[in-house]
N, C-alpha and C positions, 0 to 999 in steps of 0.2 A: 235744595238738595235733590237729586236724581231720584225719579220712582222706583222703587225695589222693582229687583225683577218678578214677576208676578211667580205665585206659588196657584198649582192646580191639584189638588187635593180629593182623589174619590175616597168615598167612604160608603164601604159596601156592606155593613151593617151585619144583619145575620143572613145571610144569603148565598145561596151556590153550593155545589157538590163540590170536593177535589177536580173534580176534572175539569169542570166548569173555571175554578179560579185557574186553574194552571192557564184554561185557553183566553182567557180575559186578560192576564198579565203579558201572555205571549203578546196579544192585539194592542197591548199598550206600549210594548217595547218599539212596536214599530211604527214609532214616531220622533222626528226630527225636530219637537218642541222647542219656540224662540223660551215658552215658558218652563219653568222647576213645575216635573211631574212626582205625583208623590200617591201611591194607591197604598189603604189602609184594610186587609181584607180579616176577614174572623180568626180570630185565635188559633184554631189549627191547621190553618192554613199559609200561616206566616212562613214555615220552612219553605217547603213545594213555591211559592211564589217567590221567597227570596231564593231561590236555586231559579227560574225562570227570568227573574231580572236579571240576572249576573252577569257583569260585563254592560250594562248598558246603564243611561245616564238619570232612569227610573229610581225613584226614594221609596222604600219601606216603609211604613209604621204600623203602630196598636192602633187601635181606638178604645182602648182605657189603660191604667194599669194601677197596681195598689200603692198605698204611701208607705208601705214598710218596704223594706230591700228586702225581706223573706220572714218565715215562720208560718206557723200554724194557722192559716187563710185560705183554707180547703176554697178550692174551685177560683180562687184570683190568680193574679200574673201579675211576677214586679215587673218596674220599666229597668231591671237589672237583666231582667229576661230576655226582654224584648231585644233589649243593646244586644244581647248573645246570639240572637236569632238575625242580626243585621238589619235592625228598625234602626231607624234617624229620630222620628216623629213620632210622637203618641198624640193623638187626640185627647183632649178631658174636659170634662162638664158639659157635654152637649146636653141639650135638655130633654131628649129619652133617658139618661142617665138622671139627670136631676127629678123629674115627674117619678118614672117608675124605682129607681134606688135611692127617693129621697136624697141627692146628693146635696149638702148646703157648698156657699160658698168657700167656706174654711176647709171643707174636703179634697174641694177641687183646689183651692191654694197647696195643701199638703202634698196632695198627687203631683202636683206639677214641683214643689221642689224635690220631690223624690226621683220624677223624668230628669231634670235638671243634673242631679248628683248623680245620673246613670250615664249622662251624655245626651241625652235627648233632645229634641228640640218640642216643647208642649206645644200645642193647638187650642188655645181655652177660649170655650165658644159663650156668647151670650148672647140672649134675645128674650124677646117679652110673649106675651099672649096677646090674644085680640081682646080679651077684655083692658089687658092694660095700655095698649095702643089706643083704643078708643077711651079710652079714661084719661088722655093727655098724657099717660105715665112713660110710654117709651123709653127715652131718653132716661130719666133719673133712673128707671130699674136696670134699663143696660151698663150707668156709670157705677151703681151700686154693687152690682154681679162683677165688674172689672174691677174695682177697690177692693172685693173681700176676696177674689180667686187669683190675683198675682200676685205674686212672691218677688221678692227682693233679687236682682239679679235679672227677670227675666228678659228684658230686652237684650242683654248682654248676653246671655244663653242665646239667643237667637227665637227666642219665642213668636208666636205666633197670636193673632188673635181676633175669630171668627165669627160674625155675626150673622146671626140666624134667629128669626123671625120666628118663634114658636107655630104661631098659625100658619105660616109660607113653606112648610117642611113637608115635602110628601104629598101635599094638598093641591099645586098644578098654580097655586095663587101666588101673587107677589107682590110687595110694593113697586109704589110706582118709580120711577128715579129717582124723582126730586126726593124719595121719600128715602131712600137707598142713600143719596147725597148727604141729606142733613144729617143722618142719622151715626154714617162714618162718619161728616167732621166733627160731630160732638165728641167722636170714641178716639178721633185724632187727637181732639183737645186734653180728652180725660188721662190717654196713655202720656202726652208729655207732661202732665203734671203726677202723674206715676213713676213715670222711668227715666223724667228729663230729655236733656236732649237727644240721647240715646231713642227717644221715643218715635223722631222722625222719622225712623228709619226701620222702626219694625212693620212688618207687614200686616193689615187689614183686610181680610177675606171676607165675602159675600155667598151663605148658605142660604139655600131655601127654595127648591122647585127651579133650581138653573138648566137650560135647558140651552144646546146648539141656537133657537131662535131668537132665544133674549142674550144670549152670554155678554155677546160683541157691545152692546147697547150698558149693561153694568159693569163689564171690564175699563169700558171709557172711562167711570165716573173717577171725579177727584177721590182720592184715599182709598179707593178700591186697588186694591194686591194683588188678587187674584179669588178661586172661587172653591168652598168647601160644596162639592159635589155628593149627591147622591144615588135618586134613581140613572138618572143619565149616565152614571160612573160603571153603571153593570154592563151598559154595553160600550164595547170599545171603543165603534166608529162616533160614538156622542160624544164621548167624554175626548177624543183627542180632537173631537171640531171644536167643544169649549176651549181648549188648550188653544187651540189655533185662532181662535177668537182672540186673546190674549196680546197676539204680536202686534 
């Protein structure tokens, strides 16, 4: 089967004034990416950035959104919302969400059917700790966090699913390839006994300290999709050299 086209994904977290995201979106627009660009900026700034992509071939998303389609959930946003607002993608479960809002796995399953029944395409990210990395545990706690957080249907929604190294996030630290290698084909392995053969074909993304010097070197890897971005995401000319790394 053909490699998906690679998905480049910034995730700009809580960061930026309005005027700062307007000019980050504008810098992002202008690029002629072989790869699907997709910037995820804070909640009130979704408008202002989706009026600055308009017309170009740049994706929207959340980086959360709640599993009810509305009601009384002072200070949340449905992915009913976000669709209104012109998101594609919502992010769910990255593990600043799981650590600081307790999220379990069955939360993050809920959210993303509720992305799903909005139009969305989910992002559900998993990754371990360095305690459980050097514990031998990797592997089983990332196939365990993919069993309880996807929902039936999600390859077929066009889901996404992003692996991110709790310790490698922010930190400048990363595994090595070989280590990036084994680690996507185990989650290759785990999503086709998830989604079936449907599963070959969903895309596998690589989070965690990506940066223009390493990007080229992890986008190579077998089952690497493309790259859930962070700090490098805030500035422009980084984040479309990952992109460009990509082709």
């Amino acid at each position: 089967m053909p490699r998906p086209r690679p998905l480049i994904a910034g995730n700009w977290k809580m960061h930026g004034t309005l005027a700062e995201a307007q000019a980050l979106a504008c810098g992002v627009v202008a690029c002629d990416a072989a790869a699907e660009l997709l910037v995820c900026p804070p909640f009130p700034h979704l408008h202002p950035v989706a009026a600055a992509l308009a017309g170009s071939a740049v994706a929207l998303g959340g980086q959360d959104c709640h599993h009810a389609a509305k009601g009384a959930h002072t200070g949340d946003v449905s992915a009913w919302m976000l669709r209104d607002l012109g998101a594609s993608y919502v992010i769910l479960g990255h593990s600043e969400r799981r650590a600081d809002h307790a999220e379990s796995d069955a939360l993050v399953q809920a959210k993303a059917v509720a992305a799903i029944a909005a139009g969305l395409r989910p992002i559900i990210c998993v990754g371990e700790t360095l305690a459980q990395r050097e514990a031998g545990q990797a592997e089983p706690v990332v196939a365990g966090q993919l069993a309880g957080s996807l929902p039936p249907g999600f390859a077929e929604a066009g889901g996404v699913v992003a692996y991110e190294p709790v310790w490698a996030i922010g930190t400048g630290r990363t595994p090595t390839e070989a280590d990036i290698a084994a680690l996507h084909a185990s989650l290759r392995a785990e999503v086709l006994r998830l989604c079936g053969a449907q599963g070959a074909g969903l895309r596998l993304l690589y989070g965690g300290s990506v940066k223009p010097g390493n990007a080229k070197a992890i986008l190579a890897l077998a089952d690497v999709n493309g790259a859930l971005v962070g700090g490098a995401a805030l500035m422009a000319a980084d984040f479309l050299a990952i992109a460009a790394a990509a082709a």
